[in-house]
C-alpha atoms as one frame of an Amber mdcrd trajectory, in Angstrom:
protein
   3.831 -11.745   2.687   6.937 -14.088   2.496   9.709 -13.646  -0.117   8.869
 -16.550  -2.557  12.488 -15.854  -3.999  13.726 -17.221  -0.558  11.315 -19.937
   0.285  12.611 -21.481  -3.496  15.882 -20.848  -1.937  15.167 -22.073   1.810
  12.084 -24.280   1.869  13.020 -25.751   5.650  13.105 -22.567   6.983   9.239
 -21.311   6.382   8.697 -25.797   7.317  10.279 -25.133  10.733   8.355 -21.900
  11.605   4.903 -23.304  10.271   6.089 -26.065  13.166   6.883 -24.008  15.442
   3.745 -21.684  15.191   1.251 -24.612  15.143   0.829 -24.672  11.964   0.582
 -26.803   8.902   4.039 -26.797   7.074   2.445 -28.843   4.293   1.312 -25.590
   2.828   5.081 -25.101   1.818   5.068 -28.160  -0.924   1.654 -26.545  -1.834
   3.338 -23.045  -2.337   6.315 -24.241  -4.385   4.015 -26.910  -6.286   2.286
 -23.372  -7.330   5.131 -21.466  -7.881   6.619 -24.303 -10.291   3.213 -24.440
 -12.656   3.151 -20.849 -12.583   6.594 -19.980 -13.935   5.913 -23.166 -16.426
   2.589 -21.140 -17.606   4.234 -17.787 -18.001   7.206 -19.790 -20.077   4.580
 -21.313 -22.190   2.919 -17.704 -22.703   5.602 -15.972 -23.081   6.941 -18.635
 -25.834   3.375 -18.524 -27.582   3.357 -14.841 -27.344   7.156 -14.205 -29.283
   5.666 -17.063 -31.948   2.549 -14.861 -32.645   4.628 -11.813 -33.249   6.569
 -13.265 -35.466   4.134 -15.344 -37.202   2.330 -12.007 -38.136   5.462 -11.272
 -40.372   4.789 -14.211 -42.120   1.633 -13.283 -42.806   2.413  -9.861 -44.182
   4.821 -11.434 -46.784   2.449 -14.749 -48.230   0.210 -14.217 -50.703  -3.301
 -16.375 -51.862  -3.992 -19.888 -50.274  -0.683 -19.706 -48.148  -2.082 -16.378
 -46.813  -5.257 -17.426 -46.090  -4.163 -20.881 -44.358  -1.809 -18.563 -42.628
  -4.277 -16.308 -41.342  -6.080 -19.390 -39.779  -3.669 -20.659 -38.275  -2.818
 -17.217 -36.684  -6.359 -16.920 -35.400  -5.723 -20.241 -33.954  -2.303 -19.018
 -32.050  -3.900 -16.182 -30.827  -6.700 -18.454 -28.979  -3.649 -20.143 -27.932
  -1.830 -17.541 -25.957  -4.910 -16.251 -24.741  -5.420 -19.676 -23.026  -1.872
 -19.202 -21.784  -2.241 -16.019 -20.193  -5.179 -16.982 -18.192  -4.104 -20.210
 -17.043  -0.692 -17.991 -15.746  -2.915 -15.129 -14.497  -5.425 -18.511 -12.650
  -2.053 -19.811 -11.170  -0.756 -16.356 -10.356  -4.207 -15.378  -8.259  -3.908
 -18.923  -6.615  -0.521 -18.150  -5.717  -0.872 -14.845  -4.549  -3.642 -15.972
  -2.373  -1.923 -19.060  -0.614   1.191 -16.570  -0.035  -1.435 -14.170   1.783
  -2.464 -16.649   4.085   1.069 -17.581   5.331   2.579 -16.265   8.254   5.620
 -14.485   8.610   8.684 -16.531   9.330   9.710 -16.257  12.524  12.986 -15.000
  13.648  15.566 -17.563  15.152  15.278 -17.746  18.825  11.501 -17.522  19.257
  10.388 -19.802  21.123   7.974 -22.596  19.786   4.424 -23.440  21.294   1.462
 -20.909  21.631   0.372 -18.415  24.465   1.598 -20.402  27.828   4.818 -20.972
  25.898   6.644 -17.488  26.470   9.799 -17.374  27.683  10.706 -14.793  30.726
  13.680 -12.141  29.590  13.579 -10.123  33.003  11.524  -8.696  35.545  12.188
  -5.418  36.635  11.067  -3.948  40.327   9.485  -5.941  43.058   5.640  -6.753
  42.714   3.967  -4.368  44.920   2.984  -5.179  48.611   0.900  -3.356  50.720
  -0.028  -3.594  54.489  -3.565  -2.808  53.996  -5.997  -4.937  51.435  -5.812
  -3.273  48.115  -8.350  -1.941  46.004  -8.612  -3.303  42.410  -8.556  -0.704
  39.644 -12.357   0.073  39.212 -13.256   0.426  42.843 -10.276   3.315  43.146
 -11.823   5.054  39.931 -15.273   5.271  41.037 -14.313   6.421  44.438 -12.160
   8.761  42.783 -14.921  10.065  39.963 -12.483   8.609  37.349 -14.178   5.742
  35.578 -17.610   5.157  35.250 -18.817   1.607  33.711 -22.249   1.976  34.129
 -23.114   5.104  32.379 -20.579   3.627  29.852 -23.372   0.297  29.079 -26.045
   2.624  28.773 -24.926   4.288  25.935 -22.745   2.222  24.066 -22.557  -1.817
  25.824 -20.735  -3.920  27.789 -17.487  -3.159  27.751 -17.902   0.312  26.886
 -16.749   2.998  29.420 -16.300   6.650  30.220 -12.975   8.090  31.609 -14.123
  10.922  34.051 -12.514  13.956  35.950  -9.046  12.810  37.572  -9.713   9.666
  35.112  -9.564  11.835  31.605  -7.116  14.110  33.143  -4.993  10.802  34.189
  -5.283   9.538  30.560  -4.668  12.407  28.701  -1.058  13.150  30.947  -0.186
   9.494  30.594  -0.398   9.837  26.834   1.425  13.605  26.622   4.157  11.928
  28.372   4.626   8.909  25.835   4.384  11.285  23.332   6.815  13.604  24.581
   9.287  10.812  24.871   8.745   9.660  21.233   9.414  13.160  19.943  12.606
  13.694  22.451  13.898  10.185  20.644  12.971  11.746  17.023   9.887  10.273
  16.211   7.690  12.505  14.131   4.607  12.659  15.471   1.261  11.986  13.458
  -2.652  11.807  14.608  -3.897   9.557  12.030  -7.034   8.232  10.552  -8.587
   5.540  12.670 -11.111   4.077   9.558  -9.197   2.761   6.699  -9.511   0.819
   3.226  -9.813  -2.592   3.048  -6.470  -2.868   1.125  -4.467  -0.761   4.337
  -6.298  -3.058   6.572  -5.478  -6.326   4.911  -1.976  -4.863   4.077  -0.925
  -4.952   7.692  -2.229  -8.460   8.277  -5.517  -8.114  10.471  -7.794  -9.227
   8.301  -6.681 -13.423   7.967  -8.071 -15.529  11.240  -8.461 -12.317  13.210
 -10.744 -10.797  10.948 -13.988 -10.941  13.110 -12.390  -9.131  15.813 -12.267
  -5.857  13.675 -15.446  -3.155  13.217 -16.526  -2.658   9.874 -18.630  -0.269
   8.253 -20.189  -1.834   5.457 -21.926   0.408   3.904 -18.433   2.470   3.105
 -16.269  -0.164   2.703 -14.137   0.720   5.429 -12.892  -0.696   8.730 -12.155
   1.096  11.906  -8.384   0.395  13.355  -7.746  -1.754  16.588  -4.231  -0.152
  16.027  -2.285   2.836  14.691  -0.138   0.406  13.318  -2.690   0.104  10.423
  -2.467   3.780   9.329   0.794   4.147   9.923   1.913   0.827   7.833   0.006
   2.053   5.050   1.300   5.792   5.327   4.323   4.576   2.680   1.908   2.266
   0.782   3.562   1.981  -3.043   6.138   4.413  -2.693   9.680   4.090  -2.620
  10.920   5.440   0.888  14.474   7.198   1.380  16.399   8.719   4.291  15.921
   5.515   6.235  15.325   4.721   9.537  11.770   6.870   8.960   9.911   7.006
  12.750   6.589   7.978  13.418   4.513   8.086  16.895   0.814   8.258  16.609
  -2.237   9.155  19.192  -4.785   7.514  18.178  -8.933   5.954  19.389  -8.602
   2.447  18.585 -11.405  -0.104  18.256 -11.486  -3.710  19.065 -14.634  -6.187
  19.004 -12.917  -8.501  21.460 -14.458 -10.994  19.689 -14.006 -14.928  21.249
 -13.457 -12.832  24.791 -16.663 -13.776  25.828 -16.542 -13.911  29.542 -12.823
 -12.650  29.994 -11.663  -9.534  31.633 -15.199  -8.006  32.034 -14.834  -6.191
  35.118 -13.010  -2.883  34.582 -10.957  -1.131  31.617  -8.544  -4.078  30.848
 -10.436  -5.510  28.066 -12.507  -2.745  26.532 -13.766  -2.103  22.972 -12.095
   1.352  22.793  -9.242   2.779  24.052  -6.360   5.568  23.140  -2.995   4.827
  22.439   0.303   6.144  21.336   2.013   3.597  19.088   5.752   3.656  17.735
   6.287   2.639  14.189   9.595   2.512  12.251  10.428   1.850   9.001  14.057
   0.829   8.117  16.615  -1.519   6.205  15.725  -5.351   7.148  19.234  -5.735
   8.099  18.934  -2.589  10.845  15.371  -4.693  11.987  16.376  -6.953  14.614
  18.743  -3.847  16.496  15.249  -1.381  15.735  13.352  -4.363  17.624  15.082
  -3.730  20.879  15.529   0.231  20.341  11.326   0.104  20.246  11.969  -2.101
  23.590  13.612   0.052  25.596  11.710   3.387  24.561   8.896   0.848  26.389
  10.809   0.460  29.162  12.021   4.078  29.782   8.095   4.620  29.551   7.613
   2.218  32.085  10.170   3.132  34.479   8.524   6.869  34.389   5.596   5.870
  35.722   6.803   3.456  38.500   5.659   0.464  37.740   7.222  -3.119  38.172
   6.733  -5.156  34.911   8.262  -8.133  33.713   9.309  -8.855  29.926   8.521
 -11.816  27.995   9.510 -13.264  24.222   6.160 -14.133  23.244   6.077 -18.451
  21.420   5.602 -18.219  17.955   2.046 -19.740  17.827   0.879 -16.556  19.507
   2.626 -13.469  17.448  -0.218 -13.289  15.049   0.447 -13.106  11.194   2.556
 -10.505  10.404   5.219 -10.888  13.738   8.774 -12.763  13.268   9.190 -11.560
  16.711   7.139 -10.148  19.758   8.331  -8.619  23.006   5.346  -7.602  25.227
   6.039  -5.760  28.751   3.539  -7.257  31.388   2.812  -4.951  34.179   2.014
  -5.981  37.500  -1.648  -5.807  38.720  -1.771  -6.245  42.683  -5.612  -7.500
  43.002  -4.723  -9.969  40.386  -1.064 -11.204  41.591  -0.726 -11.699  37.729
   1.324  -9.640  35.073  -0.550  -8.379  32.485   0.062  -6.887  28.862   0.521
  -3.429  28.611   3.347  -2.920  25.840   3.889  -4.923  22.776   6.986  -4.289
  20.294   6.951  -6.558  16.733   8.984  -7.147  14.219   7.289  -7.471  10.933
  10.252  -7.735   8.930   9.555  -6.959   5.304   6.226  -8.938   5.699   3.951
  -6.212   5.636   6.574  -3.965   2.967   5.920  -6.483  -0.222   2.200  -6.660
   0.790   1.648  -2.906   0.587   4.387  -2.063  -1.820   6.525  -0.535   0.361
  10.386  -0.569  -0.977  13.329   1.705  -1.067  16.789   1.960  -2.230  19.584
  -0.126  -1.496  23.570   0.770  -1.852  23.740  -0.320  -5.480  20.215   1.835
  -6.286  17.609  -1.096  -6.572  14.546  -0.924  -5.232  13.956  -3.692  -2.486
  10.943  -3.925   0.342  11.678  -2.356   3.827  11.345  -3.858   7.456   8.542
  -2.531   9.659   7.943  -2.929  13.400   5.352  -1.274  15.897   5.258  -1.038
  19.751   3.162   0.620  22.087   4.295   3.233  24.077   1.115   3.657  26.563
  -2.476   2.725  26.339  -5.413   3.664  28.483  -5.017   0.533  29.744  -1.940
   1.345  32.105  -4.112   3.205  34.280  -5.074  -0.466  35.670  -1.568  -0.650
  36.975  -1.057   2.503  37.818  -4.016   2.833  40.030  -3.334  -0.020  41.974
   0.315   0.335  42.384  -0.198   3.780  43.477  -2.859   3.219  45.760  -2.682
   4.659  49.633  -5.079   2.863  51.977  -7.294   5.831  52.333  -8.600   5.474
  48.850  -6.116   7.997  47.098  -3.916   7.103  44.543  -0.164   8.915  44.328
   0.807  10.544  41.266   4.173   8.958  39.818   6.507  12.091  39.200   6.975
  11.826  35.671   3.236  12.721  35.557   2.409  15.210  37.829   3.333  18.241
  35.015   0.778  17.109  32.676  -1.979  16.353  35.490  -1.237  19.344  37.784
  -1.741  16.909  40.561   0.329  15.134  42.780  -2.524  12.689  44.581  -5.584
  11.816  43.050  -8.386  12.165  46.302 -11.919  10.235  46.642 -14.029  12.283
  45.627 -17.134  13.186  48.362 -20.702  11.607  47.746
């Protein structure tokens, strides 16, 4: 959540990125309006609370009437700063609760506007020609025994899938490379849980406006991740960290209801409700955040450069970030049957959004305790095979093997296979 101290210090700033996301910056006279009646409450408690204690003194030292109109009246104080302390607890819950449902504040530069808005940082490589017609990514998997959407449907739904053959080989080398890069650049790495409490989930900001797009198994009271970002978050949850910048890279199943997709992206893997990933998280000093923000960008694009892909990156407008973002870089690969870019990396900065909400602090140099900056990106999802496939295509049907791969898959070209 947002630093209250700083909003009382700074209330145009969160007013300007409410306006800039879309949203309504009224909610900042409501949040110091709060704020104000709940410091007056706890003032009024606290000043009821230091007249009880030493009103009970006077009691211990009357004697007859006195102490008996004395005792009354202490009966009625006590009803009195009981009143006090719920009215500051009411105001504190309302607080706390209005604070929750606030975006992060996003960093300077972003631009404004929502998911058409992005601004272009660079493209990298030429989109891919060919002097045959190209094959879109599921025609090449079938043919090459790789993905197979129908068997997929019958056992779990739409947009349910199984990677097959050269497909789960493909996979499982694109995400041994990513991890092998992650480790080389001293991330630990970690194969977390993918169903979490409610307090991890809400911790991380997923479960605001978004909330219907995440599984959850009611009868345990717990929700399945759409991102190792959730596990990892909540790894430090109310400790005090030291020895920062801490790194972590996670493998992980991730689940995703696509809700509000109806209709979108239903041919193929690129919209799917499960997929594996290997996500990057980092926890370190807000003021190291913004240089950590472009580190986690160009471990991205030293992924993406391995496997030969042209991309272009874009500084995603603030109305699209999502809650707990100040800032979001995604890499867009290019997809040939689509002559469109599409998402394939995304790198946040949560500043210390996600810290205060899940009590996440460490040391600073004079040895107080203070919240930490966190930020994710991906480092490669099942859903690169899209680009991969089709960039690498050959107009018999077979698909070439960028280098970086080959160790992992044992293959150099993926072949049709025979009917």
């Amino acid at each position: 959540m947002i630093d209250l101290r700083a909003l009382r210090d700074d209330p145009e700033r969160l007013r300007a990125s409410q306006r800039a996301r879309g949203e309504d910056d009224a909610v900042v006279g409501a949040l110091l309006d709060l704020d104000e009646r709940r410091r007056s409450a706890l003032t009024s408690f606290e000043r009821l609370r230091a007249e009880q204690k030493s009103f009970g003194k006077s009691v211990s030292r009357a004697q007859g009437d006195e102490r008996q109109a004395l005792i009354e009246r202490g009966k009625e104080l006590a009803g009195q700063v009981k009143d006090a302390e719920a009215e500051a607890d009411r105001l504190g819950a309302e607080l706390d609760g209005l604070l929750k449902s606030v975006p992060n504040v996003v960093e300077d530069g972003v631009p404004p506007g929502g998911e058409q808005d992005f601004a272009v940082l660079e493209h990298v490589g030429e989109p891919t020609s060919f002097d045959f017609e190209p094959k879109d990514h599921l025609e090449l998997g079938e043919a090459l025994g790789a993905i197979d959407m129908e068997r997929g449907a019958k056992v779990a739904g739409a947009r349910f899938y199984y990677l097959t053959g050269v497909g789960a080989r493909l996979q499982y080398a694109l995400l041994n490379l990513a991890m092998e890069q992650a480790v080389a650049n001293g991330f630990v790495p970690m194969y977390p849980p993918v169903l979490v409490k409610p307090e991890a989930m809400e911790g991380t900001g997923f479960l605001g406006r978004h909330a219907d797009e995440v599984y959850r198994l009611n009868a345990d009271d717990l929700y399945l991740v759409g991102t190792s970002e959730v596990p990892l978050a909540a790894y430090h949850m109310d400790e005090i960290v030291d020895a920062l910048p801490r790194r972590y890279a996670a493998w992980s199943s991730c689940f995703r209801r696509e809700a509000g997709s109806y209709g979108k992206d239903t041919r193929g893997i690129i919209r799917v409700h499960q997929f594996d990933k290997v996500e990057m998280f980092s926890y370190v000093d807000p003021a190291d955040a913004h240089a950590e923000h472009l580190r986690l960008l160009a471990w991205e694009k030293e992924m993406l450069a391995k496997v030969e892909i042209p991309y272009r990156v874009i500084d995603v407008a603030a109305g699209d970030l999502g809650s707990s973002a100040a800032r979001k870089y995604d890499c867009e690969a290019w997809v040939p049957t689509q002559r469109a870019y599409r998402e394939v990396t995304s790198t946040s900065n949560c500043t210390d959004f996600q810290a205060r909400r899940l009590s996440i602090r460490h040391r600073d140099a004079d040895g107080r305790t203070a919240p930490v900056a966190t930020l994710n990106g991906t480092l490669a999802t099942t859903r690169w095979m899209v680009a991969i496939l089709e960039n690498h295509q050959r107009a018999d049907g077979s698909v070439r093997v960028p280098e970086a791969l080959r160790k992992f898959i044992g293959l150099d070209v993926l072949e049709p296979v025979k009917r």
